[in-house]
C-alpha positions in Angstrom: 236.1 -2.1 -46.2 239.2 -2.1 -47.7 240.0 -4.0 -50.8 243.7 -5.0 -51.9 244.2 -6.1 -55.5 246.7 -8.5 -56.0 249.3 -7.5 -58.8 249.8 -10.2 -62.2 253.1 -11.1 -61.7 254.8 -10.1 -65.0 255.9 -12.3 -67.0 259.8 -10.8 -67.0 259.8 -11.9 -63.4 260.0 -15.4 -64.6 263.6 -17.8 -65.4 264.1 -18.6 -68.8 264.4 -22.2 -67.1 261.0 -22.1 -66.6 259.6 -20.8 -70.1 261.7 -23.6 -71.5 260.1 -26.5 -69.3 257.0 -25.1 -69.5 254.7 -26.8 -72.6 253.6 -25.0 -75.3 249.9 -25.0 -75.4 247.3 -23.6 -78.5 244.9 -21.5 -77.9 242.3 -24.3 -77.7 244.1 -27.0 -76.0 242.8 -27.6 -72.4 245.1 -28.1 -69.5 244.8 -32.6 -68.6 245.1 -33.9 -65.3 248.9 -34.6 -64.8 249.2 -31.3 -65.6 247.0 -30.4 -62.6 248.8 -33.3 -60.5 251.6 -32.5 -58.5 254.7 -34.6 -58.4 253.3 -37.2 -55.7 250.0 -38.0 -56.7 251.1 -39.3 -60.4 253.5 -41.7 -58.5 249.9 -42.9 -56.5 248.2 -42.7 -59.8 251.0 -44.6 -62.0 250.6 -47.2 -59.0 246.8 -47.5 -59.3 246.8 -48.3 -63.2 249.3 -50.7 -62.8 247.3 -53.0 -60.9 244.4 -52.6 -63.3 245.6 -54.8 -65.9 247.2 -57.2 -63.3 243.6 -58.0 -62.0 241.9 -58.4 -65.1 244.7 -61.1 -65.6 244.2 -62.4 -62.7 240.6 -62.8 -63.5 240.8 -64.3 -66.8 243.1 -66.7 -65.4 241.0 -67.7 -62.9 238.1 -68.1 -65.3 240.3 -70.1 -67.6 241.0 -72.7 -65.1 236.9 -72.9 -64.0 235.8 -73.9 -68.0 238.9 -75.9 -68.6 238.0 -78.2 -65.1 233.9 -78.1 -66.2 235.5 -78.9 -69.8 237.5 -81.9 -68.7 234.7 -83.2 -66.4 232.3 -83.4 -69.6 234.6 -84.9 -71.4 234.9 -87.4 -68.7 231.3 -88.1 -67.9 231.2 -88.4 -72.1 234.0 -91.3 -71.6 232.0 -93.1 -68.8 229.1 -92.9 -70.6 230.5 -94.0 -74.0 232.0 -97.1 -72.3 229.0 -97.6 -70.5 227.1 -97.6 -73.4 229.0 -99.8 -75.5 229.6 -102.2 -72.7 225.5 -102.5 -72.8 226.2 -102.8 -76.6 228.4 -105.9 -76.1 226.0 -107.3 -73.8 223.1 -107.7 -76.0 225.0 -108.7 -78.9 226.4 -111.6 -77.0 222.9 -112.3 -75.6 221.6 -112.0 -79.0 224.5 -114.4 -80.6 223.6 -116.8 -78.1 219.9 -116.4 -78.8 220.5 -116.9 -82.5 222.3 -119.9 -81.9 219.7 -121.8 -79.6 217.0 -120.4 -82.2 219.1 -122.4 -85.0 219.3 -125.2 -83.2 216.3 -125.3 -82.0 214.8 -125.0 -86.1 214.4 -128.4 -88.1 217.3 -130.3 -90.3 218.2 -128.7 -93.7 217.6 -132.4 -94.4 213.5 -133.0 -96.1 213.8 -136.5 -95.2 215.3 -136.0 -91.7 212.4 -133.5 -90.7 209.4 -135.7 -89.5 211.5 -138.4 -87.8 213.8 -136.0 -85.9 210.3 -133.3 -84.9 208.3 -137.0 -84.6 211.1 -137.8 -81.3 211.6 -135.0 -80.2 207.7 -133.9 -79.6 207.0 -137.4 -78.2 210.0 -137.0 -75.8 208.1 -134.1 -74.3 205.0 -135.6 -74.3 205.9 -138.1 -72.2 208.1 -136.2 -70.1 204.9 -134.7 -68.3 203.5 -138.0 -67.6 201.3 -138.5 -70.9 201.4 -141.4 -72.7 201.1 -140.7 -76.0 200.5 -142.6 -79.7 201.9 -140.0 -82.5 199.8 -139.5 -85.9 200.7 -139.1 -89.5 203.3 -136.5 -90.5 202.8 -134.5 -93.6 205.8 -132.1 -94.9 204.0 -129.4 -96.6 204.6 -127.4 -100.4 207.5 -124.9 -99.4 206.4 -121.3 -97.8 207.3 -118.8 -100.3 207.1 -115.1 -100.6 207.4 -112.5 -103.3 210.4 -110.0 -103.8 212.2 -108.0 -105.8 215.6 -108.9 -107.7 218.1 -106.6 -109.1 216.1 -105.6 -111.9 213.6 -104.6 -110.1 211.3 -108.1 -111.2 208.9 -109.8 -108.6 210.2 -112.9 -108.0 209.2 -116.0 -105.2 211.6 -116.9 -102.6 211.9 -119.9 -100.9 211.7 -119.0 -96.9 210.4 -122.0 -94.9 209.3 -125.8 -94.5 206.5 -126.5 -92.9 206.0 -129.9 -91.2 202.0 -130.6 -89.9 201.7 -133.8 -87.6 198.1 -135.0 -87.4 196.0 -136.8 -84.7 198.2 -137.0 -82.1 196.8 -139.0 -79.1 197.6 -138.6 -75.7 196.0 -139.9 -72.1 196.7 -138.4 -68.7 195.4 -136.0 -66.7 194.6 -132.0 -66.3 197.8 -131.4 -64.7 200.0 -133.1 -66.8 198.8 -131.6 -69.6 199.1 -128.4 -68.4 202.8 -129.4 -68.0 202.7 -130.5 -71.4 201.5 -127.4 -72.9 204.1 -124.9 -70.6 206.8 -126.5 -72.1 205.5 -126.8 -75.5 205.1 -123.3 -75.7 207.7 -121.9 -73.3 210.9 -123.1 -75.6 212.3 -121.1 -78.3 210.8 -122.9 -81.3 209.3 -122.4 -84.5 206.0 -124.4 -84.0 202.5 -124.4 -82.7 199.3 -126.4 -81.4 196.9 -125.9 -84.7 193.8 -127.8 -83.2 193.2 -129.7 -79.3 190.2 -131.5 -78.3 190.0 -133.3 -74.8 187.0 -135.5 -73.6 186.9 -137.9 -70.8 188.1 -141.3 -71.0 185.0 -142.9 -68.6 182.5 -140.5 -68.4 180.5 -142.1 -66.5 182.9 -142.4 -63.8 183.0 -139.1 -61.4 185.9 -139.6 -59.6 188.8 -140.7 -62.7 189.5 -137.6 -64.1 191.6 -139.5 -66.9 191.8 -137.2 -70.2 191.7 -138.4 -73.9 193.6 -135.7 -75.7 194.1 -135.6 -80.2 195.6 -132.5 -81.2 197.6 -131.6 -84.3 200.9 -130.1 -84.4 203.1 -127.9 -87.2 206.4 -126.8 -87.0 208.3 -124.4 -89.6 212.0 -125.5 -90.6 214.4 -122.4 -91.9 216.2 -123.0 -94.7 219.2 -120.4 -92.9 219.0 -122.9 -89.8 222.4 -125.1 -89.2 222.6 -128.8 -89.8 221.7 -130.8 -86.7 219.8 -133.5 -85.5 219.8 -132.4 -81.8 217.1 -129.5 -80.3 218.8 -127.7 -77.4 216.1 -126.1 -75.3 216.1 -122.3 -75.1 213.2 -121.0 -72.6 212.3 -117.6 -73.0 209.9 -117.2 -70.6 206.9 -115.9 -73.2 204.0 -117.4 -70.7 205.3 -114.5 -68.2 204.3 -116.9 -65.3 206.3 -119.5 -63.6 205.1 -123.2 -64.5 203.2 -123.2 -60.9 201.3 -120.8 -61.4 200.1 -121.6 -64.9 199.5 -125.1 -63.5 197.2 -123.9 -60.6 195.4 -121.7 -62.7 194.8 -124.2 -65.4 193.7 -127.0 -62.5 191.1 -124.3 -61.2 189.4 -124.4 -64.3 189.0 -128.3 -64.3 185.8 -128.7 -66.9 185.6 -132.2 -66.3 185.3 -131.9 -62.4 182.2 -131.8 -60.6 179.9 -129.1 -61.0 181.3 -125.4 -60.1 179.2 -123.8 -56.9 178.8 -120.1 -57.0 180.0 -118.7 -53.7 178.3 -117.3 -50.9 178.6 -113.9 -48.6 177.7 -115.3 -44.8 178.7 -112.3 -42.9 176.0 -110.0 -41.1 174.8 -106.5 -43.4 174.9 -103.9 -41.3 176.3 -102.5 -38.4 176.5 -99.6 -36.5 179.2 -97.0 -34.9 179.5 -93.4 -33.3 181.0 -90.6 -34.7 185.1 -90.6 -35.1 185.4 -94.3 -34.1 187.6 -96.1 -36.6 185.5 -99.0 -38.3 186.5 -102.5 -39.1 184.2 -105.4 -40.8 185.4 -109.1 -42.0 183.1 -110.5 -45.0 183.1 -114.2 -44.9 182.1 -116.5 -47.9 181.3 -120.0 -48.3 181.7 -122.3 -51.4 180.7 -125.6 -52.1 184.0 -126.0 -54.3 186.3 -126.5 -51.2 189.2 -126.3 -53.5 188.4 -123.2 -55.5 190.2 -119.8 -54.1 187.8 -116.4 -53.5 188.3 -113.1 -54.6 187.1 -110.3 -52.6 186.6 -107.1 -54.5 185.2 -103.9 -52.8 183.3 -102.6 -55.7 181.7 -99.1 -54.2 181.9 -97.4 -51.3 180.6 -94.0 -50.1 183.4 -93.5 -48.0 187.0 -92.3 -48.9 189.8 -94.3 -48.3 188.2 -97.5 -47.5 189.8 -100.8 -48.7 189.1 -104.5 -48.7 192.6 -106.8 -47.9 191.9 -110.7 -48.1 194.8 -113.5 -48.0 195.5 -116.1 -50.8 192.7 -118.6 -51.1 191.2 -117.3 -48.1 187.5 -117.4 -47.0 187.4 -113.9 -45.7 188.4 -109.9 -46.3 189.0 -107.5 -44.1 187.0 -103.9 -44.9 189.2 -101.0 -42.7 189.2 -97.5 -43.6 190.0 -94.0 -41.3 187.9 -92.4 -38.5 184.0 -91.8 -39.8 183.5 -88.1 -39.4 180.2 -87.5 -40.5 176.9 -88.8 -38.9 174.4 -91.0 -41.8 174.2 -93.9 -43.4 177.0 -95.5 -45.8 176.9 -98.4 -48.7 179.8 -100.8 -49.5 179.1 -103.2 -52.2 181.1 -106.3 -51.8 181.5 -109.1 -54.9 183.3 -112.7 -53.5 184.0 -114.4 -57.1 185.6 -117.9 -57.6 188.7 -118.9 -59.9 186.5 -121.3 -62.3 185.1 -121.6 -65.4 182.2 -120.0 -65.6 183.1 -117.4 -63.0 180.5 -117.3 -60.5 180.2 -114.4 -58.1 177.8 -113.3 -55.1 177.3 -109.6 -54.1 176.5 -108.1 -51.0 174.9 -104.2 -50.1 176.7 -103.5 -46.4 174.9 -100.6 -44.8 177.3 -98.5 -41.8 175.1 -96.2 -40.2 177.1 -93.7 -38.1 175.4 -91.7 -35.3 176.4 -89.0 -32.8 177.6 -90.2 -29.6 174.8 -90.4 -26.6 175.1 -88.0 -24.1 176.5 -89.1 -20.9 174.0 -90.0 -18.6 174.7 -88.7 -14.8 173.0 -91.2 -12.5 171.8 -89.7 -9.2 172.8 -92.0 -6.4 170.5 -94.4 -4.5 169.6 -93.1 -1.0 170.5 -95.5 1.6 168.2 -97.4 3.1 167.1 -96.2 7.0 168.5 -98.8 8.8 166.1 -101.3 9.9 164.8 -101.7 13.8 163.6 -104.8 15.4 163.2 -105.1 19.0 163.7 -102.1 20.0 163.0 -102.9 23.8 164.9 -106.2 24.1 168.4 -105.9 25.6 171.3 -108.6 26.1 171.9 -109.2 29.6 173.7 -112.5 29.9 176.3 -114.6 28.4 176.5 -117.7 30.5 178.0 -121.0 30.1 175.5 -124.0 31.7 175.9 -126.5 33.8 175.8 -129.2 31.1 178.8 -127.4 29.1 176.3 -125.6 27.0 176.6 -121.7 26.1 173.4 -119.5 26.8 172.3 -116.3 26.3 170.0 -114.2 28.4 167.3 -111.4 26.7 165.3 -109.6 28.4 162.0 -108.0 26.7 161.5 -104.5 29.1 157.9 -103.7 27.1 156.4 -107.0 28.0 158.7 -107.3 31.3 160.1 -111.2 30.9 163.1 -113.0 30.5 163.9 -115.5 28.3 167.4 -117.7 27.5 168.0 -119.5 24.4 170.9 -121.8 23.1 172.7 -121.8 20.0 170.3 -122.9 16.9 167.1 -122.0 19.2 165.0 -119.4 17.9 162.8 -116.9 19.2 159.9 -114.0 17.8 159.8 -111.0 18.4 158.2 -108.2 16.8 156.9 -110.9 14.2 160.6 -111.6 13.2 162.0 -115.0 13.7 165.8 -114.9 15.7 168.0 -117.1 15.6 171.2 -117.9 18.2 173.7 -118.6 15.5 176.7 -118.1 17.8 177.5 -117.6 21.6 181.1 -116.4 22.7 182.7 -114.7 25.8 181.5 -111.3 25.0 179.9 -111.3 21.9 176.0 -113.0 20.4 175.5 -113.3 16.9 172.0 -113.5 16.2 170.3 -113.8 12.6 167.0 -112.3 11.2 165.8 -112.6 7.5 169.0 -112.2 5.6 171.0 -110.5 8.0 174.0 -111.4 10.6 173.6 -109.1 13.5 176.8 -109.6 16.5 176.0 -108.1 19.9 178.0 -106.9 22.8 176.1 -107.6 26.3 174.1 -105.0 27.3 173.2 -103.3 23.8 169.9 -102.9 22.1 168.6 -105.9 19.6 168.5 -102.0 18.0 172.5 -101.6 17.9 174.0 -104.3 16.9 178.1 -104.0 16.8 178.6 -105.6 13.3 176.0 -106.3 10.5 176.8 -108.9 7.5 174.8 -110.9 4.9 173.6 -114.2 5.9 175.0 -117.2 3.4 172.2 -119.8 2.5 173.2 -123.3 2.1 172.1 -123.0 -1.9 174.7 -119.9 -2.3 177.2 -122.4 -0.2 177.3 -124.9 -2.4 177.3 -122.9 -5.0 181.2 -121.5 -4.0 
């Protein structure tokens, strides 16, 4: 193997051009990469890092724009929400201006002498505006309500805050439901006063059917020294009773003390019943109640079955008990309660027992075996159809084990065998003959044994039956 050494190239060899251009280096100084690079690849390289800090621009840009749209949206929302809010704002001060300002004129006259007059016609206008007729008492305007404060230095002192005015034995006749009217819109309007004390008797005991009321009650009302001067109430509802006037009305009626005795209701429906195994189940509770007038409540008030619900209509007599498929064989309680809408409340309860069973096997019934067809006669044959000489139809028979012949008419009869026939028709080719409850036709010739048809006879009973 031969080995050729490659001579150093001395350093004489070498232009002065190219000691000049070449860079002085230390002894510790390491060669970089664009020294190592020729002349091409730092034109690729230069290129590369040039678009570096274009796409970090590009990117910052780009985020720049994302915050500054998410930035101007909040801000936006923040607007919409801000006028929202202080349109809301606007709203309820207005609503509360207006409320202020029926509130003060709804409050009594600044004037002391003004106050029980101006209360005095104004309560007896809605009195009688329900219907009652009504005699007011003896006003009485009360020692100013006072209350202790505070001044400036700090002394407890008593300020005057409000008037009370008390009306006395106030007397009023009418009935239930005019009072109730009475009493909605004494309570429903926006003013300072209040029913103290009620009593109501009946004007004729005695008499069942006049349900005439005899009514005293006392009344006060507070006058606010900051309320306006006026002489007029405008009337301010504000819906306090949380029930429209119907509904208090009906529910005041129900509870009619002076009416005829209240009847506690009465479940009529059946206690049990029975059902297979996943069949959906369905029973309607009916009640009865001596007080035709008074509305039931059906309440469902245990049930050992899941998802099980009672449903009844307004004043109904009934409810409806309806739940999903029973998936489990036994025996389930529902405890029902039917309760009236009087005073006292009455009720009845009721235990209703379900008892769920497995289904019965299915029964395969065998067929019946036909019945051998029956025999009579078995030697008499049919040997004639003839018409006679009086216009009458005949038939001929002809008995080969006793060797005679007989002929018999329509409606004649005969025995044979100890059967009674009957000739029930005669045609050309055909005899119908009956026996028992059977229609037996017959083809001349044939066998009292083969008849060619076979039907039921019809009695006369089963005739005039259809």
């Amino acid at each position: 193997m031969t080995v050729t050494a490659r001579s150093r190239e001395p350093d004489s060899d070498r232009t002065t051009a190219d000691r000049a251009t070449r860079p002085k280096l230390n002894q510790y100084q390491e060669p970089t990469i664009m020294n190592n690079l020729n002349s091409r690849e730092r034109v690729m390289l230069l290129i590369v890092l040039s678009f570096v800090p274009l796409g970090g621009l590009y990117y910052s840009w780009t985020t720049y724009q994302e915050m500054r749209t998410y930035r101007v949206d909040q801000i936006l929302k923040a607007e919409a929400e801000k006028n929202r809010l202080y349109d809301l704002s606007q709203t309820a001060m207005k609503e509360m201006d207006r409320f202020d300002d029926a509130y003060n004129d709804a409050s009594l006259p600044l004037s002391v002498a003004d106050n029980a007059a101006s209360y005095q016609n104004f309560l007896s206008n809605l009195i009688t505006r329900s219907g009652l007729k009504v005699v007011m008492g003896a006003s009485d305007l009360s020692r100013p309500l006072e209350m202790e404060t505070r001044d400036r230095l700090n002394k407890l002192v008593k300020e005057h805050v409000a008037d009370r005015l008390t009306i006395r034995d106030i007397k009023a006749n009418g009935n239930l439901s005019q009072l109730s009217d009475f009493l909605y819109d004494f309570y429903d309007l926006a003013i300072l006063h209040r029913i103290d004390s009620i009593s109501v008797d009946l004007i004729a005991p005695e008499k069942e059917d006049e349900a005439q009321l005899s009514i005293k009650f006392t009344v006060s009302a507070i006058m606010l020294p900051s309320g306006p001067e006026t002489k007029n109430w405008s009337e301010y509802s504000v819906g306090r009773l949380g029930k429209p006037r119907s509904a208090v009305t009906s529910l005041v009626v129900a509870r009619d003390l002076f009416g005829p005795p209240n009847e506690a209701p009465k479940i009529s429906s059946r206690t049990s019943s029975e059902v297979e195994v996943g069949s959906y189940f369905t029973h309607r509770f009916t009640a009865d109640d001596g007080n035709a007038d008074d509305p039931l409540t059906f309440e469902l008030v245990s049930s050992e079955l899941d998802g099980f619900e009672l449903k009844t209509a307004d004043r109904a007599r009934s409810a409806t008990l309806s739940g999903p498929r029973v998936a489990k064989a036994g025996r389930y309680k529902f405890n029902v309660r039917v309760s009236d809408n009087r005073l006292p409340l009455l009720t009845d309860e009721q235990v209703f027992t379900l008892t769920v069973v497995e289904p019965k096997p299915e029964v395969i019934q065998k067929p019946a075996e036909p019945k051998p067809p029956r025999k009579f006669a078995p030697d008499t044959y049919i040997t004639r159809l003839t018409m006679g000489l009086n216009g009458v139809a005949e038939v001929g028979l002809n008995n080969r084990g006793k060797d005679e012949s007989f002929v018999r008419r329509e409606g004649q009869s005969f025995e044979l065998d100890g059967k009674t026939w009957t000739v029930v028709k005669i045609e050309s080719r055909t005899v119908t003959l009956r026996v028992e409850d059977e229609l037996l036709e017959f083809k001349i010739g044939s066998a009292l044994t083969s008849p060619k048809t076979t039907s039921k006879a019809v009695t006369s009973t089963e005739a005039l039956s259809r």
